[in-house]
C-alpha positions in Angstrom: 13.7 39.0 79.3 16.6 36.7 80.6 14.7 36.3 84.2 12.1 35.3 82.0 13.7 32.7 79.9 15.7 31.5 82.9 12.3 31.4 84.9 10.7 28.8 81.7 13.5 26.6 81.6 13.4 26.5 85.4 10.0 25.0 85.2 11.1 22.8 82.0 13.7 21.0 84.0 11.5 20.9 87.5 8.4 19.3 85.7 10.8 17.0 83.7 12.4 15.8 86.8 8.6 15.3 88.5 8.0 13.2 85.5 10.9 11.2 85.7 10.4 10.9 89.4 6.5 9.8 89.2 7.8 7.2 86.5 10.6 5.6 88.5 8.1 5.2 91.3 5.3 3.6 89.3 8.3 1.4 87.6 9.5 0.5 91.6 6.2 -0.6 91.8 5.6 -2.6 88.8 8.1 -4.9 90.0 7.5 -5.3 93.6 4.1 -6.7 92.5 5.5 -8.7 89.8 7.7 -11.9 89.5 8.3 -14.9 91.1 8.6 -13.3 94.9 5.8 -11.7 94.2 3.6 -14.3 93.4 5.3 -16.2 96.5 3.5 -13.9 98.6 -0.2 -14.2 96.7 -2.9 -16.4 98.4 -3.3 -16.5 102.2 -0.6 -18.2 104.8 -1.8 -22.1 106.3 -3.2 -21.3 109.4 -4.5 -17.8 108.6 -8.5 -17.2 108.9 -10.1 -17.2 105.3 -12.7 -14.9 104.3 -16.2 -16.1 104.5 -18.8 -16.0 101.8 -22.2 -17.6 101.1 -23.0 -17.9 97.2 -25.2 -19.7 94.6 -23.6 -21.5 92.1 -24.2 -21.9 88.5 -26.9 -24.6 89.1 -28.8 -22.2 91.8 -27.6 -24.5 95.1 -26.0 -22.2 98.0 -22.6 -22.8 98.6 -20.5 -21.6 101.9 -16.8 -21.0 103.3 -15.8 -22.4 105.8 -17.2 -25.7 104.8 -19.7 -28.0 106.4 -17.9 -30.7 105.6 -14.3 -31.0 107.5 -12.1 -29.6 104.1 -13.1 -27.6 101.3 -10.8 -26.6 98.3 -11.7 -23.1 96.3 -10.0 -23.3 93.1 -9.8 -19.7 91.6 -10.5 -20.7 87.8 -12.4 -19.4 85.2 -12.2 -20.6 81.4 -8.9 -20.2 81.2 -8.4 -23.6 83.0 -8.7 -25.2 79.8 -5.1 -24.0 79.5 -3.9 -26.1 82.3 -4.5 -29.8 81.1 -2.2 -31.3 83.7 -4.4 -28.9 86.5 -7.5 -30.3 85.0 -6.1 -33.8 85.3 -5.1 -33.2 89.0 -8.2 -32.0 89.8 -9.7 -34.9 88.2 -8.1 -37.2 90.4 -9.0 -35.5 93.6 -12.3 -35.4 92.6 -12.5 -39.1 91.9 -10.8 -40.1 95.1 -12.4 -37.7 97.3 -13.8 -38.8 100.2 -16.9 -37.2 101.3 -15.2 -34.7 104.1 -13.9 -33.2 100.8 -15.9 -29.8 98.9 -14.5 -29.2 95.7 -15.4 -25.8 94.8 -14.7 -23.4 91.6 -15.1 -19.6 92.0 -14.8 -17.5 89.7 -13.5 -13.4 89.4 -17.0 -12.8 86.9 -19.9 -13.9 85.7 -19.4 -17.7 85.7 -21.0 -19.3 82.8 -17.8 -19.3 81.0 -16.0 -21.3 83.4 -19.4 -23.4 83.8 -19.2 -24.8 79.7 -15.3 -25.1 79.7 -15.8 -27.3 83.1 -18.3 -29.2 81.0 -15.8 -29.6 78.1 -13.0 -30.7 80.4 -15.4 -33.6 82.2 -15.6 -31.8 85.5 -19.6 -31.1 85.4 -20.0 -32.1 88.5 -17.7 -29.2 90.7 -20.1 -26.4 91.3 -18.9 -23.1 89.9 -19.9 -20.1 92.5 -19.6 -16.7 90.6 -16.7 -14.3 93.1 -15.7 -10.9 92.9 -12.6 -8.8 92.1 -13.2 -7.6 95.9 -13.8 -11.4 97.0 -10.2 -12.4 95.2 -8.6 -9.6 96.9 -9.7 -11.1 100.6 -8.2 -14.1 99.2 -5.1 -12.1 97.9 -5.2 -14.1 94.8 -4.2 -12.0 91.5 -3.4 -14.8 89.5 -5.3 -18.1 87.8 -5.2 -21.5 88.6 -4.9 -20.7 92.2 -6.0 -23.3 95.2 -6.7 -22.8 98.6 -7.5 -25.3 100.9 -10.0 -24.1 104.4 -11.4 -26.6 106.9 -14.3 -26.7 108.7 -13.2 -24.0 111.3 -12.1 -21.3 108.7 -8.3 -21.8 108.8 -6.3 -22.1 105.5 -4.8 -25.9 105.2 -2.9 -25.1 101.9 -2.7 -22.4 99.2 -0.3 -22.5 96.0 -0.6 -21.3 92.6 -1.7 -24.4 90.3 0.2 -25.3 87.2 0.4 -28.9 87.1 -1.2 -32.2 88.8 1.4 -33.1 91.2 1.1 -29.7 92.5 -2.5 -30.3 93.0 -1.7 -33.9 94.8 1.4 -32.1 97.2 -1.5 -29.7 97.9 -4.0 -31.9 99.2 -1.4 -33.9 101.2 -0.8 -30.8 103.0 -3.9 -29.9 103.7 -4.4 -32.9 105.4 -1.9 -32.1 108.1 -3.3 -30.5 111.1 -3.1 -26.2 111.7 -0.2 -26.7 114.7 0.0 -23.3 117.1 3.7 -22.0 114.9 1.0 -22.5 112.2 -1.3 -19.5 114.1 1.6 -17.1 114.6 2.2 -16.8 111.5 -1.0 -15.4 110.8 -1.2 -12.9 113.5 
């Protein structure tokens, strides 16, 4: 009867100690992928190739990355947007200045129509809202929303940032506009 008892709290302790074990893990875990470093390291390099897609937006027109045009920006958005006034505003601004080389385009994780009717609200009708994919987000490595990413007309990331206010939007575009250099390629090896 001892062996016995001794044999039970033997597998007490050992399967308390797995526990504890699979919990530290999962905790090591939670906060590699959260935090500021973490979100440092969300989107896709500058000069990195960005995934290509070829989708319909809300109004039924077909919509492709990389652009025809020579840049395109993909805002990752969906109603939530409406939270970020001074995004909205920055976006506003680029839209209005735009020169035609410039595709603004909105893609959303889901269904879109959400993000369609709070673009309304906001006064940004006019950027065509293509409906994405968990999957499509993931080639993008963005987790997190308002999230920009700049591609040109050859497929290579310009810019990519996590949005939160209009200057951000403005510092994004001005580095998009400076050419992929060869240190820029390395990287994205």
């Amino acid at each position: 009867m001892g062996a016995t008892v001794n044999a039970f709290f033997f597998v007490v302790i050992a399967t308390i100690l797995c526990a504890v074990a699979v919990l530290g893990w999962l905790g090591l875990g939670q906060l590699a992928l959260s935090g500021a470093d973490a979100l440092e390291r969300d989107g896709l390099p500058r000069g990195q190739r960005a995934p290509s897609w070829n989708l319909l937006d809300s109004a039924g027109l077909r919509h492709s990355s990389p652009p025809a045009g020579s840049l395109q920006l993909v805002v990752f958005a969906d109603h939530s947007l409406k939270s970020f006034p001074s995004v909205v505003t920055g976006l506003r601004v680029l839209r209005d200045a735009a020169s035609a080389g410039l595709d603004i385009v909105v893609l959303t994780r889901g269904p879109s129509e959400g993000a369609t009717d709070t673009l309304r609200q906001l006064g940004l009708a006019d950027l065509p809202v293509v409906t994405g994919s968990p999957a499509l987000y993931g080639d993008y490595n963005v987790r997190v929303m308002p999230f920009a990413i700049f591609v040109d007309s050859a497929g290579l990331v310009r810019a990519s940032s996590l949005l939160n206010h209009d200057w951000q939007v403005a510092k994004l575009h001005q580095v998009a506009q400076i050419p992929v250099e060869a240190d820029d390629l390395l990287v994205a090896v």
